[in-house]
N, C-alpha and C positions, 0 to 999 in steps of 0.2 A: 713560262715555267722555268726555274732555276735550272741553271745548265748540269746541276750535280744530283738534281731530281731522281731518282731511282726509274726504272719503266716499271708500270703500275698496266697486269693486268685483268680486269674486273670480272668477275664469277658469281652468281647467286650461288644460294643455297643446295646442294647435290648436284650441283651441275658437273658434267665432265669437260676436261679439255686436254685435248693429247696435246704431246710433249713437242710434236713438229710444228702445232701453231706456236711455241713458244719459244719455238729457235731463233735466236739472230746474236747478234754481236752481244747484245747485254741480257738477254735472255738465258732461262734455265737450261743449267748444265745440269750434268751424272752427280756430279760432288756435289751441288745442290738439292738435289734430291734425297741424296744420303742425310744432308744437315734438317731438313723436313722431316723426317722422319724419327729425327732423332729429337726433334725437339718438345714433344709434348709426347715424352715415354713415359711407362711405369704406369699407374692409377690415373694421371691425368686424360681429358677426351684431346682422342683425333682432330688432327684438323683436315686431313685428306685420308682417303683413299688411297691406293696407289697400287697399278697396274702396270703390265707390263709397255703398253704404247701412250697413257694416260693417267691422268692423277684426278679423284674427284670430291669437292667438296661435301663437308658433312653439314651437321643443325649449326657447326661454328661460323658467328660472322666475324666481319672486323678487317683486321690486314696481318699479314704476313711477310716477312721481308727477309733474305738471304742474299746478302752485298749487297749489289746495286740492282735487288729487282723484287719487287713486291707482286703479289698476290692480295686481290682486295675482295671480298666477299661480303655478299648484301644478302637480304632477308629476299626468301623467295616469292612471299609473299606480292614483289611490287615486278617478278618479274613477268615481261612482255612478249619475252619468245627471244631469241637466241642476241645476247651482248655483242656488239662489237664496238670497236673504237668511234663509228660514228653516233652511235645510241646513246649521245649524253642527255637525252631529256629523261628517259630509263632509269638513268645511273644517277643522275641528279634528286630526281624523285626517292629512289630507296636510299640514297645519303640521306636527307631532309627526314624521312621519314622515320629514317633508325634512330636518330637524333631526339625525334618526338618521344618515340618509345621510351629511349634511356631516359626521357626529362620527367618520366611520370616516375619509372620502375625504380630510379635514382634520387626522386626528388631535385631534381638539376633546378636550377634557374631558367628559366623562361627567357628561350634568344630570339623569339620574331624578328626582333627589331636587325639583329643580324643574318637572318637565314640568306638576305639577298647577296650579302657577300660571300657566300658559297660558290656563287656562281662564276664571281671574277679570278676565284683562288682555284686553276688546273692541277688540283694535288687529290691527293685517294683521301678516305676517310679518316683516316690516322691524324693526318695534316691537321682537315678541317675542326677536329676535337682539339688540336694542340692550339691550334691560331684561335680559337675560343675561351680554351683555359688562360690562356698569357696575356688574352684583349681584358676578358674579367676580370683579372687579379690585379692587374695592373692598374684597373679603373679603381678596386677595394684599395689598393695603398696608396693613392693618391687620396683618397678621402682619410687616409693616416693608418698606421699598421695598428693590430691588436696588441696592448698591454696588459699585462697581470703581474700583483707581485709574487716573485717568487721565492722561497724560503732558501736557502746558503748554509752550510757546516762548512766553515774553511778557519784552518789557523794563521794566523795573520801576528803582524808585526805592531797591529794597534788592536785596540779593545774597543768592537764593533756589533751594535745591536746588544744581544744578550752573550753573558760570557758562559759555559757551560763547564759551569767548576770541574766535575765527575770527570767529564772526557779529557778536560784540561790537562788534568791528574796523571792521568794516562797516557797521555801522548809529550805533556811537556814538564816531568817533573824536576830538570834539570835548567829548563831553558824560561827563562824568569822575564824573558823579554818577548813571547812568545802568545799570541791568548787565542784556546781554540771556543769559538762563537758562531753563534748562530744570526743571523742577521735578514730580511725581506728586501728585496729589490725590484722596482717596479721596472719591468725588463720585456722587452720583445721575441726574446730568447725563451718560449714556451713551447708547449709539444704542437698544438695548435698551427702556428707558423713552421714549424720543423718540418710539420708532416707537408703543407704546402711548399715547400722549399725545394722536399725532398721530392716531390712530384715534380717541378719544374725542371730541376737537373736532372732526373731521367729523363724525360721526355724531350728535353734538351739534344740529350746523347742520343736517341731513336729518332730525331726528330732528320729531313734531310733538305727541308724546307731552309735556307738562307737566314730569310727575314725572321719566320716563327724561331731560330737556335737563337736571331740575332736581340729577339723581345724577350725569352726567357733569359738569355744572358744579362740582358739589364736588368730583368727583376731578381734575379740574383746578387746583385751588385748594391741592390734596393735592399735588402734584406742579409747585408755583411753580418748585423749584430747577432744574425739566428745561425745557432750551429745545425748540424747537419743528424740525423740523430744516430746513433750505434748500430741500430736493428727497427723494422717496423713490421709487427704484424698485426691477426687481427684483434690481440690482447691488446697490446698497446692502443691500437684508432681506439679502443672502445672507453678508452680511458679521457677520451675528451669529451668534456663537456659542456655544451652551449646556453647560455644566459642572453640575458638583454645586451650587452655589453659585445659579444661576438657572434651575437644571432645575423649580421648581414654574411660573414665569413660561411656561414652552414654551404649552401651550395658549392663556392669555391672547394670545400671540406669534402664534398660529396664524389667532384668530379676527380682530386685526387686522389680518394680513395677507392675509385672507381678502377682507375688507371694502375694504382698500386698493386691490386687485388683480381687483376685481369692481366698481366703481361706475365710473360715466360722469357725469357733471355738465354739463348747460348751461345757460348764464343766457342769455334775450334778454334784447336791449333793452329796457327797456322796465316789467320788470321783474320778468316771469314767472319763472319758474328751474322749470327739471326737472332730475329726477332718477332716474337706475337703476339699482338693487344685482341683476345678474341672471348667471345659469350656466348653461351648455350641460348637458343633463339626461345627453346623449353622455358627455362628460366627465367628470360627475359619477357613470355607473352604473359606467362605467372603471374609475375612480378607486377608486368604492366597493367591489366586487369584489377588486381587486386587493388593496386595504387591509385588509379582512377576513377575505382567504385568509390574510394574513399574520401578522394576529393572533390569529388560532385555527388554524395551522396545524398544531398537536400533535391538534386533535380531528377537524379534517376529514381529515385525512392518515391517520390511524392506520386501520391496516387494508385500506387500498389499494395499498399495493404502491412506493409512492411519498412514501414516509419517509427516505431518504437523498435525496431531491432537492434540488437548491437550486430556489429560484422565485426567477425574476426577472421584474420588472414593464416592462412596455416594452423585452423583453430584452436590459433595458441588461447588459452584460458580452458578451454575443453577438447582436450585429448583423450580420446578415449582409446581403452584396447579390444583387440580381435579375440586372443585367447589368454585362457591360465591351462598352467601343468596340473600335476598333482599336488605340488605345495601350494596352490593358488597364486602362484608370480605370474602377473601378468609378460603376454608376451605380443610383439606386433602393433606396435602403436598407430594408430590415424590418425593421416594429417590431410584433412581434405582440405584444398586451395583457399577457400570462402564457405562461412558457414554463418547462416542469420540468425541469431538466438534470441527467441524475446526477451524483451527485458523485462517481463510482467511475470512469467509462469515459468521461464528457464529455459523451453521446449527451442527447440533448434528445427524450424519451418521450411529451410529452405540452403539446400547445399550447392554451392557452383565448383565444378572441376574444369580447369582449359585444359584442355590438349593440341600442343601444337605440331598439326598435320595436315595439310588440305585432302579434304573430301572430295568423293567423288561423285556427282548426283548421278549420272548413269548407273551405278551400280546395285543392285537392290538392296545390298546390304551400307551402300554410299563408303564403301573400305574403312569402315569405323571398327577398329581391332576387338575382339573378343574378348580382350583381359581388361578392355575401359568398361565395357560392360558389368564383366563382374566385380570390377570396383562399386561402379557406381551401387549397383544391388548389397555390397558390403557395407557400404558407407551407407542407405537407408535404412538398414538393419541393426546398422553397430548404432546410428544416433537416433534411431525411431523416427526419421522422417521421410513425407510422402511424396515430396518434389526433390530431384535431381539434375539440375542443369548440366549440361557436357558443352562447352562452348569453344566452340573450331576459330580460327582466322579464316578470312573469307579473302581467297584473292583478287589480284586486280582483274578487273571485269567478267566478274563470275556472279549470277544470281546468291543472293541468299538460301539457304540450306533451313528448313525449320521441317522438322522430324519428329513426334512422338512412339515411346515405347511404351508399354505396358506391362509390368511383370508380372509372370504368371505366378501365382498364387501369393501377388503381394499386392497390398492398397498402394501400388507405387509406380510413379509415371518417371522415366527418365527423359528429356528433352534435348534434342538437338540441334544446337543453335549455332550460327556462325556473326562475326561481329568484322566488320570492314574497316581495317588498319591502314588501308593507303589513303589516309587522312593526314594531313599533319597541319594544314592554315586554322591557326585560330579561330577562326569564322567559323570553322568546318568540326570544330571539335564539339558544336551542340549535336551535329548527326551520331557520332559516336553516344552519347547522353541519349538520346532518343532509343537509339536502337538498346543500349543496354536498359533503357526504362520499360521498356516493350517485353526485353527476357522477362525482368523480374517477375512484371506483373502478369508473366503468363500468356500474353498476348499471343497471336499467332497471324504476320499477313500486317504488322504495322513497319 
């Protein structure tokens, strides 16, 4: 490990860990504590807890860093029973695996081929996404950067492309040697490349890995021609757009805007600076689900009855609402996770909602909250259909969970299913396809 490495200590999801195991020389102090808490304030989510002998993770994973010491947090999903520094096959597992998740819910690039150099790199999660983004991008501009032309208003000392009389007029009616023109230049210098640029150089700056500051430095240096852009939000990403021509760049496109779109930055005074790359796990099991139904949609569908369906994700194309006032304004929109609508008659056969929470099969009720229920019972009622999936994460070496409900005085079964995420080898991602082709079709015991 580089000598300037931060101490990296690792945490699942709501786990606690007092502040005494975290004491030593480069370990959390009181002023670090203050800069955590300060860092994801106002409307943004928590990232901890925080108590008075202990501090405890929330659904956020990712990493956290104040000076020289990080906090790295993993999906709880993979965890084994209490982390310590020697538990790296644990900790290696839920890295690899969160990784997997991101590659669906993100549309990432597919890294098999590198997962094994995970192993030889002793850096938190953070690291291993940056030594990823810089090995990728580096492999795209050697195969040559992206070009496009782009259009120029500048007034100029010769007369270049098209001359634009009107503005001419206006800006040089005195200066006879002057011509203001519009002109196309086939230039590297598009948003496209900015926005990747501009993800390097941060990640650069958070980055505390040596060798990863010292690969993005170069692809910087790779990319002099591309300015930096003014401001980037989510207006701007959504202003690019891919063809045949920049369709290899999409993933690299992805994972920067991943990182764009997930990090929080504070500097004190003084001259601390924190940092947080971190994801709502909610979010991300959503996400994931949804994106994987989608992309194996010919193998988990086939044979279920629901091969003429369209899926829609967040059913966007058919939202429907709960209530009108008096004016008849609709109020309370639904947005359930996945909804399967025929494409023959319209009718919407089959709704799936994740929630991500592990169950408890001792409990009669398995700790499944009251208000998913009365979702689910809203959501049969708001789209008139008679199946409702509730689909859980299934942790590591835990039985499957399969559950039916029946509501009373409704033709409507709600289902509860749980789906096994500490998969992540390729080979292994037909068991994932199996088991989601099992929900659809209803199965029960496959």
């Amino acid at each position: 490990m580089n000598a300037d490495m931060p101490k990296t200590i690792t945490l699942f999801e709501h786990q606690e860990c007092k502040y005494e195991d975290l004491k030593d020389k480069n370990g959390i102090q009181k002023e670090h504590r203050i800069i955590l808490k300060k860092l994801y304030g106002g409307k943004k989510p928590k990232i901890f807890h925080f108590f008075d002998d202990a501090l405890k993770a929330t659904e956020q994973v990712g990493i956290v860093r104040v000076g020289n010491f990080s906090i790295e947090i993993l999906p709880k999903i993979d965890c084994t029973g209490k982390v310590d520094a020697k538990d790296t096959e644990s900790i290696y597992s839920a890295r690899t695996n969160l990784l997997f998740l991101l590659r669906y819910a993100f549309e990432l690039k597919p890294y098999e081929n590198e997962i094994a150099a995970m192993r030889k790199k002793p850096a938190d999660w953070f690291e291993i996404l940056t030594y990823l983004y810089a090995k990728n991008l580096q492999e795209a501009l050697k195969r040559g950067i992206f070009r496009n032309y782009i259009t120029y208003e500048e007034n100029l000392g010769v007369l270049k492309g098209k001359w634009l009389i009107s503005q001419h007029i206006k800006i040089n009616p005195f200066q006879k040697h002057r011509f203001y023109v519009q002109y196309d230049e086939f230039s590297p210098d598009n948003l496209l490349n900015q926005v990747l640029k501009h993800a390097a150089v941060q990640m650069r700056c958070q980055s505390m890995d040596a060798s990863n500051r010292q690969q993005l430095a170069m692809l910087s240096d790779w990319m002099d021609e591309v300015t930096l852009p003014p401001a980037l939000n989510n207006a701007v990403l959504e202003q690019i757009i891919f063809t045949r021509l920049n369709e290899r760049f999409r993933p690299l496109f992805n994972m920067a805007k991943l990182f764009l779109e997930h990090q929080a930055i504070e500097t004190q005074a003084g001259a601390t600076n924190a940092f947080a790359y971190t994801f709502d796990m909610n979010l991300l099991f959503e996400k994931f689900i949804a994106k994987f139904i989608q992309k194996h949609r010919g193998k988990i569908l086939e044979g279920t009855g629901y091969e003429h369906c369209d899926i829609l994700e967040q059913a966007i194309g058919d939202r429907r609402w709960l209530a009108k006032d008096e004016k008849k304004d609709n109020f309370f929109q639904m947005k359930p996770d996945i909804i399967f609508k025929d494409g023959q008659n319209g009718n919407v056969s089959l709704i799936i909602d994740t929630k991500y929470k592990i169950l408890d099969d001792e409990d009669r009720k398995m700790d499944i909250l009251q208000e998913d229920m009365y979702q689910a019972a809203v959501y049969a009622q708001v789209y008139k259909c008679q199946r409702v999936v509730l689909i859980y994460p299934q942790p590591y070496n835990i039985p499957p969970i399969q559950k039916n409900f029946k509501l009373k005085g409704l033709a409507v079964v709600v289902e509860i299913r749980t789906v096994n995420l500490s998969i992540y080898l390729p080979k292994e991602e037909l068991k994932i396809i199996n088991e989601l082709n099992n929900i659809v079709a209803g199965k029960k015991g496959g």
